[in-house]
C-alpha positions in Angstrom: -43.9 105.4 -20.4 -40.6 103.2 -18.9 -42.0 100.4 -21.1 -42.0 102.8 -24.2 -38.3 104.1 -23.5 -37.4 100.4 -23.0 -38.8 99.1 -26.3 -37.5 102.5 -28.0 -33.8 101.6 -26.6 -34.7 97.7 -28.2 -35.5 99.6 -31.6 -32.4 101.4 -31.1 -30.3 97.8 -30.4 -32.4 95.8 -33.4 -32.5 98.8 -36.3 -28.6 97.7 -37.5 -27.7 97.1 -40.9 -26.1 93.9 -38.8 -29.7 93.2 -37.3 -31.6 93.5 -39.9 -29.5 91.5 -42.2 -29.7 88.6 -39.6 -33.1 89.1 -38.9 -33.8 88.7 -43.0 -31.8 85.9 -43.4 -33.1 84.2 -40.4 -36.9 84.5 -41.5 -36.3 83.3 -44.6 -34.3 80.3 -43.5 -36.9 79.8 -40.9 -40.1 80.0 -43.0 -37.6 77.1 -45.7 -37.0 74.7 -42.4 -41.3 75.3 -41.5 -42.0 74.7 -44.9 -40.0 71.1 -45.4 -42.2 68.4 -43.1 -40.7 66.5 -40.3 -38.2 69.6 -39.4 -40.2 72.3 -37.7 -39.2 75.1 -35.5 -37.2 73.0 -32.9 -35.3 71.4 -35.6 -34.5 74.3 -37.5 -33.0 76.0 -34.6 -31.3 73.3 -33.5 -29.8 73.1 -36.9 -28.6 76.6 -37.2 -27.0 76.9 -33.7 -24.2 76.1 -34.9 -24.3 78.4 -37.6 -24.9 81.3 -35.0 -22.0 80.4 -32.7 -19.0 79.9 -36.3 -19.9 83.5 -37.7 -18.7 85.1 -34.1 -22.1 86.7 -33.5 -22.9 88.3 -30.1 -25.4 87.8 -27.7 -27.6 90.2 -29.3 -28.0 89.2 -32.9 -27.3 85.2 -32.3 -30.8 85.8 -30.7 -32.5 87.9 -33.4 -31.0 85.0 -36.1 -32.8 82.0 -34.0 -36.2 83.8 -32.8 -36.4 85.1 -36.1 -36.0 81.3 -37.4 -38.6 80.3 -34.4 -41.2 82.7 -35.9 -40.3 81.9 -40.0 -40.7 78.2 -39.0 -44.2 78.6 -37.6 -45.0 80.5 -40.8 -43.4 78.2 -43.0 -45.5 75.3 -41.7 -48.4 75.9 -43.4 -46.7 75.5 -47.1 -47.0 71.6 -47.4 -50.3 71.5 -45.0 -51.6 73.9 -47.9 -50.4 72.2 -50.5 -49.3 68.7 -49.7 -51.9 67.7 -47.0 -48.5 67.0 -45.3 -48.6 68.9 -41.7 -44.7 70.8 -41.7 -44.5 70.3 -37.9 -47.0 69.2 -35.7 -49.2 72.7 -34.7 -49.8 73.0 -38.7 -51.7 69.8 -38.7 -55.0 71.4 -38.2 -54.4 74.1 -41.0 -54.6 70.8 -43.3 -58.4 70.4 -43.1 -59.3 73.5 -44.8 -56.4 74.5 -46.3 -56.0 71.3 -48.7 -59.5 71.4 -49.7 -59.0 75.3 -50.9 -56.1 74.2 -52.5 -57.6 71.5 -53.9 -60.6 74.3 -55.3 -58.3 75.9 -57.2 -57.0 79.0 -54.3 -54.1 77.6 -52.7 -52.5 81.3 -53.2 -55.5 82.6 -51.8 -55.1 80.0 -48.6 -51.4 80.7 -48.2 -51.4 84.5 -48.4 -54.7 84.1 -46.0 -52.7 81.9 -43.3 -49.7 84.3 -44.0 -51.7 87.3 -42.8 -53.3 85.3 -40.1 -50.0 84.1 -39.0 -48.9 88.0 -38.7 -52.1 88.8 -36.7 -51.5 86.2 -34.1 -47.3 86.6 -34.1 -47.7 90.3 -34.2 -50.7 90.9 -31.0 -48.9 88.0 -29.1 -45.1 90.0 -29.5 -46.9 92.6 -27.7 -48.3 90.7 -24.9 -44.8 89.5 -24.4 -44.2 93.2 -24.1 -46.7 93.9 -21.7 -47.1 91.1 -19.7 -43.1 89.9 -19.4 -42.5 92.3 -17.0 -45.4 92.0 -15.0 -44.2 88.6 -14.7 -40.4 89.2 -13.4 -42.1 91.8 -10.8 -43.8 88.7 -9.2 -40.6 86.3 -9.8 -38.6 88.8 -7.6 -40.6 87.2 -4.9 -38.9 83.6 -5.5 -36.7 82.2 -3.2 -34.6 78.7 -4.0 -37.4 76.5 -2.8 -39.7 78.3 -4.9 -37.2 78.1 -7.3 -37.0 74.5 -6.8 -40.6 74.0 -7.1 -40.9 76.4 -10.5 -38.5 74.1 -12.2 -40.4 71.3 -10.6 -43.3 72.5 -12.6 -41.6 72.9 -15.9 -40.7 69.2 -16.1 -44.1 68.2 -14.6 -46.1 70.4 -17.3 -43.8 70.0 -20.6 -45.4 66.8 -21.5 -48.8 69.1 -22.3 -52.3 68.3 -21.7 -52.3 65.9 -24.8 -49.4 63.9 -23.8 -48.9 60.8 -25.4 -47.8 58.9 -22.3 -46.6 60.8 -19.3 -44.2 57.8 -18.0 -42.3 58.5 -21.2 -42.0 62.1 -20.3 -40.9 61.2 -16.7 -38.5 58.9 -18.1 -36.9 61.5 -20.3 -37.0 64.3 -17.5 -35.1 61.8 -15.5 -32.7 61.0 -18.2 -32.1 64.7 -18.9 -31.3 65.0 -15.4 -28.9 62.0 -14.7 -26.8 64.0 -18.0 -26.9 66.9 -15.8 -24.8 64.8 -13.2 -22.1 64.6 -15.4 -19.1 66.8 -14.5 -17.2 67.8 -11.7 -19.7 68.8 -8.7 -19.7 72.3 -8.0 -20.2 71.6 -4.4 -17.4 69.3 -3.6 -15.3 69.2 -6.1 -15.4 65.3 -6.8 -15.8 64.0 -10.3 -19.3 61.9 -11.0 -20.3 59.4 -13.5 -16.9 61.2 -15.7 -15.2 57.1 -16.0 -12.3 59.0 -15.6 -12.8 60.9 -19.0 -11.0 64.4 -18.5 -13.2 66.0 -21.0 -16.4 65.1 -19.0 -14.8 67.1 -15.9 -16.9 70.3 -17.0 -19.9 68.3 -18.0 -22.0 67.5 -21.4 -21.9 70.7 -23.5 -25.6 71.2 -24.2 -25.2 72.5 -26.9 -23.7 69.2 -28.4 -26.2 67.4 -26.8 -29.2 69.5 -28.6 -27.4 69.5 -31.8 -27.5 65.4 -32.0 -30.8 64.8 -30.3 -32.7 67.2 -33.3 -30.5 67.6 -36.0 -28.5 64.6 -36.1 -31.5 62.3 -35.4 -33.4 63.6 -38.0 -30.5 62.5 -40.2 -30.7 59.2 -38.4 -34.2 58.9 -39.1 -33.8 58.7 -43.2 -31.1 56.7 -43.3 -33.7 54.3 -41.7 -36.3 55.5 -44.2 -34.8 56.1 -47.2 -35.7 54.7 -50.7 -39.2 54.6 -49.4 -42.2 56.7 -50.2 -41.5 59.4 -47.5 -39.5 61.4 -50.1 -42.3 64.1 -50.4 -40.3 65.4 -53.2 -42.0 62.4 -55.5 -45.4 64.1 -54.8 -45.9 67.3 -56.7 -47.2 70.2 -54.7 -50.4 71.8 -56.0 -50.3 75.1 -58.3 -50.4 78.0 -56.4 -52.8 80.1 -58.8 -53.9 83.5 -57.3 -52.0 85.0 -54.7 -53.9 87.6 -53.5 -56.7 87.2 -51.5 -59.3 89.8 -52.1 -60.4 92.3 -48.9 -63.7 90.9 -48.6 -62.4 87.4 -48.1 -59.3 88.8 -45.1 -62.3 91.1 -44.1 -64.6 88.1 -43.4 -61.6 86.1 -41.1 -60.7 89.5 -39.0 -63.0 88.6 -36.2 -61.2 84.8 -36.5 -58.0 86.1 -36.2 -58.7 88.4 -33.3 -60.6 85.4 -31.1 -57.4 83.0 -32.3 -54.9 85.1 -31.2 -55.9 85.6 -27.7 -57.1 81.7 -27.3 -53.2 81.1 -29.0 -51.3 83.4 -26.3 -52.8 82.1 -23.7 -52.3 78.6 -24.6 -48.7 79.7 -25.0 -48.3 81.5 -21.7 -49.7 78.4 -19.7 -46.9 75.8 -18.8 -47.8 72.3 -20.5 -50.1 73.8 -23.1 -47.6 74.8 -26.5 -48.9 76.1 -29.8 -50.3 72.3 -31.0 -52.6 72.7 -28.5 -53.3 76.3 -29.4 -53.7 75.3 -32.8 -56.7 72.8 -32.1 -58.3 75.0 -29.4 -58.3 78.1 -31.6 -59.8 76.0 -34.7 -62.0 73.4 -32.6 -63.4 76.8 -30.8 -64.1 79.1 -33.9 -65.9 75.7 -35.6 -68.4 75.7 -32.9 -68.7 79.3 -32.7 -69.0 80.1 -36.5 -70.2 76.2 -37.9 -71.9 74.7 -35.3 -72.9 72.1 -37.9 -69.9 71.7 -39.9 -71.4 72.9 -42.9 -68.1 74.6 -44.4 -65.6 73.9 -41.9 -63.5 71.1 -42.8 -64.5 71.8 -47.0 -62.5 75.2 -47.7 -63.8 76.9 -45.5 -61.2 80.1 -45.2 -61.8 81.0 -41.5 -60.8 77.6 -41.0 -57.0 78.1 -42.2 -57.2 81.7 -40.3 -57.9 80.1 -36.9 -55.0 77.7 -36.7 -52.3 79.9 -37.9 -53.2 82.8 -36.0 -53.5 80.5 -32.5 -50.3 78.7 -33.6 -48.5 82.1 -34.3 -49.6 83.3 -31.1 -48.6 80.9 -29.2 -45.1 80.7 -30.0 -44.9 84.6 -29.0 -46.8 83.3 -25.7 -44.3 80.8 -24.8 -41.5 83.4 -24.7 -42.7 84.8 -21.7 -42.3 82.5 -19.0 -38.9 81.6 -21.0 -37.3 85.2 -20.3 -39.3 86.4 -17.5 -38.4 83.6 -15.1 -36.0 81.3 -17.1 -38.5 78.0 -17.6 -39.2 77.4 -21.7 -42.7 76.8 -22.5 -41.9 74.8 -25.5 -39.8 72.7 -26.9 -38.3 75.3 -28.9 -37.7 77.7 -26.3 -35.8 75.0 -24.8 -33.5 74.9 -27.6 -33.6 79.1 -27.3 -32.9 78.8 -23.5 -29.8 76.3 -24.2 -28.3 79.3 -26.6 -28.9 81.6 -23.6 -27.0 79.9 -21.2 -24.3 79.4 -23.8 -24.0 83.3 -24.2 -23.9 82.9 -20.4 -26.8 84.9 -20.1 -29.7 83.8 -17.5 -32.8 83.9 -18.4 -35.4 85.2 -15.5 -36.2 88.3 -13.4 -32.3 89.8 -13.4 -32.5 89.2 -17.4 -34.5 92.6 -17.9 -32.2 94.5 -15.6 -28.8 93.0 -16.4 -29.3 92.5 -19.7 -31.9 95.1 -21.1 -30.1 95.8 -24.3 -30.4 92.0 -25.0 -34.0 91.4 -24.2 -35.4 94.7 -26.1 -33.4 94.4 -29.3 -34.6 90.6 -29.1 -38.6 91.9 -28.7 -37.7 95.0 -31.0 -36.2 92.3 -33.7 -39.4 89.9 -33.2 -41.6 93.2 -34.1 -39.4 93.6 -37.3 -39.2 90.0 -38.4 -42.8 90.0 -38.6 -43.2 92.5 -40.6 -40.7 91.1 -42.9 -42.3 87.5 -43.1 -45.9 89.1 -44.0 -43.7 90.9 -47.1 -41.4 87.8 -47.6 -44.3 85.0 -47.9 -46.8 86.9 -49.8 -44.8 87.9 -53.0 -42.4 84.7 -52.8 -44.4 82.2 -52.0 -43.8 80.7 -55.2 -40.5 80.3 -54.4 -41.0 78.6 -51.0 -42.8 76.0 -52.0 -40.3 74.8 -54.8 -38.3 73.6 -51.3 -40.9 71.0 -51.4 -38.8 69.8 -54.2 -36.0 69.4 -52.5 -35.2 65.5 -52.0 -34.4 64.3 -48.8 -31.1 62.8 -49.9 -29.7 66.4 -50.7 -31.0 68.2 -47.8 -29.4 65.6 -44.9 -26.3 65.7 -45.9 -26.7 69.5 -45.7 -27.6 68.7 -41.9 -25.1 66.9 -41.2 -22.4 68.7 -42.9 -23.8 71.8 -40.9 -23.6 69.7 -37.6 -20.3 68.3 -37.8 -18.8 71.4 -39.0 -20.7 73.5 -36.7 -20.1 72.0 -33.4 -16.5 71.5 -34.3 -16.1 75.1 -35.0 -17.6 76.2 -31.5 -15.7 73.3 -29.5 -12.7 72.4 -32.0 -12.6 69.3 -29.8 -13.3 65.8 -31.6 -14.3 64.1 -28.5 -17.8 66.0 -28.5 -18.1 65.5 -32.9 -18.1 61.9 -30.8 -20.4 63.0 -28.3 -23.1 64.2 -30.7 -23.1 61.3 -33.0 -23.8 59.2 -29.6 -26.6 61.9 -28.6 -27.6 61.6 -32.5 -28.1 58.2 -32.0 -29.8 58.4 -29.1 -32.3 61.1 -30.6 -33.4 58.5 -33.0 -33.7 55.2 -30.4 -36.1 57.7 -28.2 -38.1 58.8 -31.3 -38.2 55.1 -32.3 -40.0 54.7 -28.8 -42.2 57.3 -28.9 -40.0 59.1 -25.9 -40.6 62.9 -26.1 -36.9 64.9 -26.3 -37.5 68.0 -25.1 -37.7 67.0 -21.6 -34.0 65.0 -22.2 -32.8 68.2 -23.2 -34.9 70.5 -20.3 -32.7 68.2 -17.6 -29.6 68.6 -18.8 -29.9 72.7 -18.8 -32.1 73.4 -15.7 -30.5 70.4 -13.8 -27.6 71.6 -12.5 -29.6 74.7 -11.4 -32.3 72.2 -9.5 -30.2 71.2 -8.0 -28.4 74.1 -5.9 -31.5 75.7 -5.5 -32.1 72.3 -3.3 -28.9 72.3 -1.7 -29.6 75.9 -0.9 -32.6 75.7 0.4 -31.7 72.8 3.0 -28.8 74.5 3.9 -30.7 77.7 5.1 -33.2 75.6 6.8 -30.2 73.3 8.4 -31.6 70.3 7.0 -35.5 70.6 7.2 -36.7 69.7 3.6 -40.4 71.1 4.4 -38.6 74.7 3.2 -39.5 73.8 -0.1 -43.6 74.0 1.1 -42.4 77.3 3.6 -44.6 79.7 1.5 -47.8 79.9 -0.4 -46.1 80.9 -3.2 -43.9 77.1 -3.0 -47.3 75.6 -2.0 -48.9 77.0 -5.2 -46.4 76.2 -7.5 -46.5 72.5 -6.4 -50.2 72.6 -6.8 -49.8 73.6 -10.5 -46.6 71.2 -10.9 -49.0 68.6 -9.5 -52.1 69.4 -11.3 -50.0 69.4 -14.9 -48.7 66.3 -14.7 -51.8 64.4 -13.4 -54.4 66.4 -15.6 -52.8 64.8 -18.9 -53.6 61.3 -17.5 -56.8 61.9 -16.5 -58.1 63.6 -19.6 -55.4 63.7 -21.8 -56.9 60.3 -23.7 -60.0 62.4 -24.5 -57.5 65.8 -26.2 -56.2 63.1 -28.0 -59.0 61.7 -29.6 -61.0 64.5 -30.3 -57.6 65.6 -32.1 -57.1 62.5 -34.0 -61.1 62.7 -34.9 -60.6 66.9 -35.9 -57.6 66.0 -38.0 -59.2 63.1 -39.6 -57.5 63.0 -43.2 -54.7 64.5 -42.6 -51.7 63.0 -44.8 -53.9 61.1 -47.0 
């Protein structure tokens, strides 16, 4: 009954004409970023921080704008896999191989009003596991200390990489990168400037915000200046028509059972550190295919249960990685990263205290994510005409957009030119580590939790008077190593094989 009255008193927070305004406008930008390729939900945030921070929002609906943009981004992806054969971000690669070939056949309405049910089913079921299972979680974070502390953010860097890792040096490289940024400042300890060169506006340390803003939004930007005039201007490729747009009830009738085996594969992918919706997205469609197709006589041809699966895994996924991100402050994506980052800047912390200290914040937020849902399943049916005209949209009008919103935004927020400087050098730096195949989330997972690694290490020694085997004193430490451990060996040992049997799934993607 107390979770009830919570999420009744998050109802009560989220049902403002405010909140509901925000919550509109954010789905429908969200679903626009999804729906352009190479943006995707990390990007999209990242992009409209800024935004968030200029209009004076509070803590409460500057969340509700950006998870509503998380959850219309994973929705949107699907438009150009649908209709381009062009994956939006990476977890709607897999809704390509069935998708396109519908589309393709003549129903590309029927496959994007199917994958915008599915994408409710999974996004809906997995908002209330987050409900359910957040709290359950804080109860057993209460029980964390700082070297279990210590080791839990141990963990996060060890598992972001993800089972299908490209190259887990790469990843370690970037943790340690991210960290060495979190050095920057004035230590908290002593008091003695380090690595500032005797800049006075480095005495408080790199604004992560800034730092975010350039690695995803001003990279991208970077990114086709490098490409332009070439063929990557998707707007030269005309999308498909959309033709019917209602699917009839015997066709969503015949993916239920899909969508209810996808969702649950999806959260828990989502839930698990190292996992993320990509690899929910495989799982749920590489698991129904043997289940359903053993032979691969439909799936892979048009097959409808085949673009149900993916989106309903992907969808639940991103509601799975909230959890660990509010219940004990570690992001289990890249784009809860970014969402963590806004946190801290509304000087909010994330973790067990968040759902005593801040209830009003954490409720509206799970009350908005019920709403928002509801309002993509009515927003992408009836205009989904109108989102995929943004595939139309040339490249050469939509950066400047980005950058205009970067510049301006950051400026707003800081009013201090010496970070505009600081993000172009982070911007660049986005696009050098994408050129080199180095992953970014973990660049920008050091520079938030490191600062907070490191005084749960200071504190931990000091209470033990020196002894560093404090942070193995307890089964719970000893456990969380054993994961941390386990997460960033597993990848190396079979992460080769996720690979290829997801390069050989998603063979034909993007032709």
């Amino acid at each position: 009954m107390e979770l009830m009255s919570d999420l009744a008193g998050g109802f009560a927070v989220a049902l403002t004409w405010q909140n509901i305004g925000l919550a509109l406008l954010g789905c429908f930008l969200g679903t626009v970023m999804g729906a352009l390729p190479g943006l995707g939900p990390s990007n999209g945030v990242a992009i409209l921080i800024p935004l968030a921070f200029t209009l004076g929002l509070g803590a409460t609906p500057s969340l509700i704008l950006l998870t509503s943009v998380y959850y219309g981004a994973m929705y949107g992806g699907r438009i150009s896999s649908i209709l381009l054969n062009i994956p939006g971000d990476e977890p709607a690669m897999m809704t390509c191989l069935d998708g396109y070939p519908m589309a393709q056949a003549g129903r590309a309405g029927e496959a994007l009003a199917l994958s915008g049910i599915a994408s409710f089913v999974g996004a809906f079921f997995a908002t209330w596991g987050l409900v359910l299972l957040a709290p359950q979680l804080v109860k057993v974070a209460l029980l964390f200390g700082p070297a279990e502390y210590f080791a839990l953010f141990t963990l996060a860097f060890a598992t972001l990489g993800g089972i299908a890792s490209n190259n887990q040096a790469k990843a370690a490289f970037a943790a340690a990168l991210g960290l060495a940024l979190a050095m920057v400042g004035v230590d908290t300890q002593t008091g003695v400037p380090r690595f500032t060169f005797g800049e006075v506006h480095l005495y408080d340390g790199i604004d992560f915000l800034v730092a975010i803003v350039g690695l995803f939004a001003l990279s991208e930007v970077f990114v086709f200046l490098e490409h332009r005039g070439t063929d990557k201007d998707i707007s030269q490729k005309p999308p498909t028509k959309v033709g019917r747009i209602i699917p009839s009830w015997a066709l969503v009738k015949s993916c239920i059972p899909t969508m209810g085996r996808t969702t649950v594969l999806g959260f828990i992918a989502g839930v698990l550190p190292g996992a993320g919706a990509s690899l929910g997205s495989f799982i749920s469609y590489s698991m129904e295919k043997k289940m359903v197709d053993p032979k691969g006589e439909t799936f892979g041809k048009g097959d409808p249960r085949g673009v149900a699966a993916p989106e309903a895994g992907n969808n639940a996924a991103a509601g799975g990685a909230l959890v660990p991100m509010l219940a004990l402050g570690v992001p289990g994506s890249g784009t809860t990263a970014v969402l963590l980052a806004v946190l801290l800047a509304l000087n909010i912390t994330p973790g067990p205290l968040l759902f005593t200290q801040n209830p009003d914040v954490v409720w509206g937020l799970i009350a908005a994510l019920f709403i928002g849902n509801f309002m993509l399943l009515a927003m992408n049916i009836p205009l989904v005409g109108l989102f995929t005209r943004v595939l139309l949209v040339p490249p050469r009008i939509l950066m400047p957009v980005v950058a205009m919103v970067s510049f301006v935004g950051i400026y707003g927020i800081s009013g201090s030119s010496f970070d505009l400087m600081v993000m172009v050098g982070f911007g660049v730096l986005g696009w050098v580590l994408r050129k080199l195949d180095v992953p970014l989330v973990p660049v920008i997972l050091g520079t938030l939790l490191g600062n907070e690694m490191e005084v749960n290490l200071r504190r931990a020694v000091n209470i033990s008077d020196g002894d560093y085997w404090v942070l193995l004193g307890s089964p719970l430490a000893i456990g969380l190593w054993i994961i941390a451990f386990t997460g960033f060996v597993l990848p190396i040992l079979v992460g080769g094989v996720v690979r290829r049997k997801m390069r050989g799934t998603s063979e034909g993607v993007g032709d």
